[in-house]
C-alpha positions in Angstrom: 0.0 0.0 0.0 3.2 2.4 0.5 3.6 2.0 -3.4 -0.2 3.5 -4.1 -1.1 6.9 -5.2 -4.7 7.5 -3.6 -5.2 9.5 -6.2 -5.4 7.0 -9.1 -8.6 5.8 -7.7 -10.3 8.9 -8.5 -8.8 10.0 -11.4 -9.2 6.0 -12.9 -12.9 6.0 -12.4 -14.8 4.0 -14.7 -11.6 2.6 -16.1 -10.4 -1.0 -15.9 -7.6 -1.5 -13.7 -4.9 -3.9 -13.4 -2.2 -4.2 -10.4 0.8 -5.9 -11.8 2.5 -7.4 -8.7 6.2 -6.9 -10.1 9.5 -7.8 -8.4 7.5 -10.5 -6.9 10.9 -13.2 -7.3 11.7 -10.6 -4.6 8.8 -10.8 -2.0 7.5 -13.5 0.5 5.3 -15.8 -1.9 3.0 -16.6 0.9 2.6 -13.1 1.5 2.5 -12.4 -2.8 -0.7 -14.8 -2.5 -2.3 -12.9 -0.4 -1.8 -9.4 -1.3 -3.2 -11.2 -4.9 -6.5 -12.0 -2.7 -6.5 -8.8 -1.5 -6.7 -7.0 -4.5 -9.0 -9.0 -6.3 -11.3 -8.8 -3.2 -11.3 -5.3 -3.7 -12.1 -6.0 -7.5 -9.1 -5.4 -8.9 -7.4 -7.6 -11.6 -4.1 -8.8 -10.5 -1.1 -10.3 -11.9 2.2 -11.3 -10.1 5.0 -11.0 -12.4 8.9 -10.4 -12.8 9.9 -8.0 -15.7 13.7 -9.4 -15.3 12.9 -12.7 -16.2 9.5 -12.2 -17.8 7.6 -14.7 -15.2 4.1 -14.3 -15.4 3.8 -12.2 -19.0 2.3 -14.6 -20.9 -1.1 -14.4 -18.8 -0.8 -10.4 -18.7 -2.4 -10.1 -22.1 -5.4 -12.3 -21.2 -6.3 -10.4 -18.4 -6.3 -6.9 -20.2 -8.5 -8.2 -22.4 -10.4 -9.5 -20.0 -10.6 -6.4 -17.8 -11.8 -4.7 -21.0 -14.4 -7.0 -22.4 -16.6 -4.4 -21.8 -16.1 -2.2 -23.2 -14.5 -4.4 -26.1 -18.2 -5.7 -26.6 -19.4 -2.1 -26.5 -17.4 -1.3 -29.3 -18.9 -4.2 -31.4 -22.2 -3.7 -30.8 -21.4 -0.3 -32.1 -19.9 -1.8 -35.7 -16.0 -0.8 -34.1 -14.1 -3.8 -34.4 -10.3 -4.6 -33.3 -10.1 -1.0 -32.0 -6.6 -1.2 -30.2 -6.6 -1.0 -26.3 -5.0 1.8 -25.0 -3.1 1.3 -21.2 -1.0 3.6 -18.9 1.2 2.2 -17.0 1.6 4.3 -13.5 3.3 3.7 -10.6 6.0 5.5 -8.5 9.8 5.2 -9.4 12.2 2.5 -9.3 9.2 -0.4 -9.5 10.2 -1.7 -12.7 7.9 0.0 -15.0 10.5 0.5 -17.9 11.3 -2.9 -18.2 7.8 -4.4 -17.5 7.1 -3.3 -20.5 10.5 -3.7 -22.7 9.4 -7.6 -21.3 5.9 -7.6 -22.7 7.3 -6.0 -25.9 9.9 -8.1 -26.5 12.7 -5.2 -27.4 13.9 -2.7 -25.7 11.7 0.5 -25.8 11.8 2.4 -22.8 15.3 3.4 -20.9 15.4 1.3 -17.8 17.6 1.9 -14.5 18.5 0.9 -10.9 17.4 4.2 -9.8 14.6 6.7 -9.7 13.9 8.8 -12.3 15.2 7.7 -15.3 12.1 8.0 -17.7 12.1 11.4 -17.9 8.6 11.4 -20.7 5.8 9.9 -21.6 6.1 7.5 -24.8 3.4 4.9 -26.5 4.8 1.7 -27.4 2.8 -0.6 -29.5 3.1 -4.5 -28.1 1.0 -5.9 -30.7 -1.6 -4.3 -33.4 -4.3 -4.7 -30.5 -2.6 -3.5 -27.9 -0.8 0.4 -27.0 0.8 0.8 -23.8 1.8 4.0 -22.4 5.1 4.2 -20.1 5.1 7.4 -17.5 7.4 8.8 -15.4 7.4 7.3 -12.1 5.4 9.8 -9.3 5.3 9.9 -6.0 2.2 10.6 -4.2 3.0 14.5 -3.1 1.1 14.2 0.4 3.2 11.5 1.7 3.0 12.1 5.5 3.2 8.3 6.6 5.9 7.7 8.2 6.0 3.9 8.1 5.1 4.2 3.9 8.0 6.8 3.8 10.2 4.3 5.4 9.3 1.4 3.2 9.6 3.1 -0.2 13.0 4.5 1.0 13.9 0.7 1.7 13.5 -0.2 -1.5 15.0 2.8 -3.3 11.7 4.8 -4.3 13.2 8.0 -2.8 16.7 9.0 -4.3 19.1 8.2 -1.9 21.5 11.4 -2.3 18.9 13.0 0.0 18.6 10.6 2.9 20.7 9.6 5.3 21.7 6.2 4.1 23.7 5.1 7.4 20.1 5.7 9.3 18.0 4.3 6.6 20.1 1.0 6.6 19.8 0.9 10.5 16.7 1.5 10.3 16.0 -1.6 7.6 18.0 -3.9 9.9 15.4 -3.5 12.8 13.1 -4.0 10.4 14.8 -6.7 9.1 15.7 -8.5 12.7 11.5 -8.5 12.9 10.7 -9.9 9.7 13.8 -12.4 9.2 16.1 -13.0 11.9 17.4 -16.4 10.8 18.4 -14.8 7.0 19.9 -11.6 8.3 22.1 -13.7 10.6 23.1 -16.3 7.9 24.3 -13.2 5.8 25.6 -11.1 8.4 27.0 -13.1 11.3 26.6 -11.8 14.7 24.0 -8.9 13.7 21.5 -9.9 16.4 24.4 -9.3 19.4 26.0 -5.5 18.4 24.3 -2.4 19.7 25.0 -0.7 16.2 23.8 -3.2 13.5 26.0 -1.5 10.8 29.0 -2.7 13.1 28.4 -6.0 12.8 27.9 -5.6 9.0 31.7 -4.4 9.0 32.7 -7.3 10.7 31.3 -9.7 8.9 32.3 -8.1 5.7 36.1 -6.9 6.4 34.8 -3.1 6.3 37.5 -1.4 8.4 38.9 2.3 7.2 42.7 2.7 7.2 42.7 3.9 11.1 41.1 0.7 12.6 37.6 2.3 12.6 34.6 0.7 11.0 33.6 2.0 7.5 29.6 2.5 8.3 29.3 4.3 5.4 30.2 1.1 2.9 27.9 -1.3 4.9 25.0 0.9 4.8 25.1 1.1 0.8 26.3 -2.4 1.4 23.2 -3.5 3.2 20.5 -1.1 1.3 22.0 -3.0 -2.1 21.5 -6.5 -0.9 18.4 -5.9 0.1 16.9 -4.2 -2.7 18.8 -7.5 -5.2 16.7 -10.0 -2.4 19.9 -11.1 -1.2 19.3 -11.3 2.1 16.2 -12.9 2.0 12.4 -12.7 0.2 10.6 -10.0 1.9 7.6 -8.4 2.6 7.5 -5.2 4.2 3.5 -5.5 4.5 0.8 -8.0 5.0 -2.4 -7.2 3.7 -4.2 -8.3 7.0 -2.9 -5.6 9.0 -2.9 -2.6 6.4 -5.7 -1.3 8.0 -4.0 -1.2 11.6 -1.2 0.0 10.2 -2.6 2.8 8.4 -4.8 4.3 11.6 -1.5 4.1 14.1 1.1 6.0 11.8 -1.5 8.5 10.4 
C-alpha cells in the first residue's frame, strides 16, 4: 500500500484496472498470494510478475482483455471492431515500470535503471496491433506524510538516496529486518543480532575497516541497502495485507 497513489482511484474511475504485482521473485510468496487475494477482493485484476525474467507475461495479455471485455463488446455492438486497447502504465519510481514493459514488448523500448527517475517522458509503445501501452514517469504521491510508507519506499529505493541519510536508513532496515527475518539476516551477516550498532556487525562480517582501525559504516549501509533491494538477504515483505488497516490508523 506504501507504493499506491490514492489519487489513481479517482482519477481512474470507470476505467479497468490492473495491479501488476512486479518484483515479486523478490517478495514472500505466501505473503505475494495474499496481497493477490486482496486485491482482487477489492475487484481489482491482479497479476504477479517479474519483468527481469518475464515470469508471469504470458497471462498479462489475457487479463487486459479480460478487464476490457466491456467495453470491447461495447465497441462491437457499435460496428468498431479490433479497436486497439489503449493502457498507462503508472506507478511510483524505481518499480520496474521501464522494463515491465520492454518484457511484454519483446525489445527494448523504454530506458530502464537501478534508480529513480530515469524516464524522464511519456512515450506509447505498440506490443502488438491490439494493444498500446503508455510508459510514465514514475510519481510519488505528493502528500506523503506516513511515516512507516516513507520508510518502506525509501527501503527499497523509491526516494533518491542522495537525500537521505543512508547510514540511518540501513539501520533503520536492519530492525526492520531483525522483525521480519532474523534467521536470514544472521546467515548473511554473522553476529547482527548481538552489536548495539547493526551497521558494526555488517563491517565485521564483511572486512569493512577504514585505514585507522575504525569501521567503515558508510560502505555497509550502501552495502546493506544494495542487498536488500537484489533479495539477497532474503524474500521479503514489508506489509501483510491483514494488518494494512491497523497500520494505516497508528502512523496516520
Amino acid at each position: 500500500l506504501s507504493s499506491r497513489n490514492p489519487d489513481i482511484d479517482q482519477l481512474g474511475q470507470n476505467k479497468s484496472r490492473l495491479i501488476l504485482l512486479n518484483k515479486a521473485d523478490l517478495a514472500d510468496e505466501r505473503q505475494n498470494e495474499a496481497w493477490k487475494e486482496y486485491f482482487q477482493s477489492k475487484g481489482f485484476h491482479v497479476v504477479k510478475v517479474d519483468s527481469r525474467n518475464g515470469s508471469g507475461m504470458k497471462t498479462i495479455q489475457n487479463v487486459i482483455q479480460e478487464a476490457c471485455k466491456e467495453k470491447i463488446e461495447r465497441d462491437r455492438r457499435r460496428g468498431i471492431k479490433n479497436r486497439p486497447i489503449r493502457a498507462m502504465v503508472a506507478g511510483i519510481p524505481n518499480v520496474g515500470k521501464s522494463t515491465f514493459i520492454n518484457c511484454i514488448a519483446g525489445k527494448s523500448r523504454a530506458m530502464v535503471g537501478d534508480r529513480p527517475g530515469v524516464t524522464k517522458g511519456k512515450q506509447w509503445v505498440k506490443i502488438t496491433p491490439y494493444l498500446e501501452i503508455m510508459d510514465t514517469p514514475g510519481l510519488l504521491w505528493p502528500k506523503l506524510d506516513n511515516e512507516l510508507y516513507a520508510h518502506h519506499l525509501a527501503f527499497i529505493g523509491s526516494i533518491n538516496d542522495d537525500i537521505l541519510d543512508t547510514e540511518a536508513l540501513a539501520r533503520e532496515l536492519l530492525e526492520e529486518l531483525m522483525r521480519i527475518c532474523p534467521n536470514s539476516l544472521n546467515q548473511r551477516y554473522s553476529g547482527i543480532d548481538t552489536c548495539d550498532d547493526p551497521l558494526d556487525s555488517v563491517c565485521k562480517a564483511r572486512g569493512f575497516v577504514l585505514s585507522g582501525g575504525g569501521y567503515d559504516t558508510v560502505r555497509a549501509a550502501r552495502t546493506v541497502l544494495d542487498e536488500f533491494r537484489s533479495g539477497k538477504i532474503a524474500r521479503v515483505t514489508l506489509e501483510l495485507p491483514e494488518t494494512d488497516e491497523t497500520q494505516h490508523e497508528e502512523t496516520r
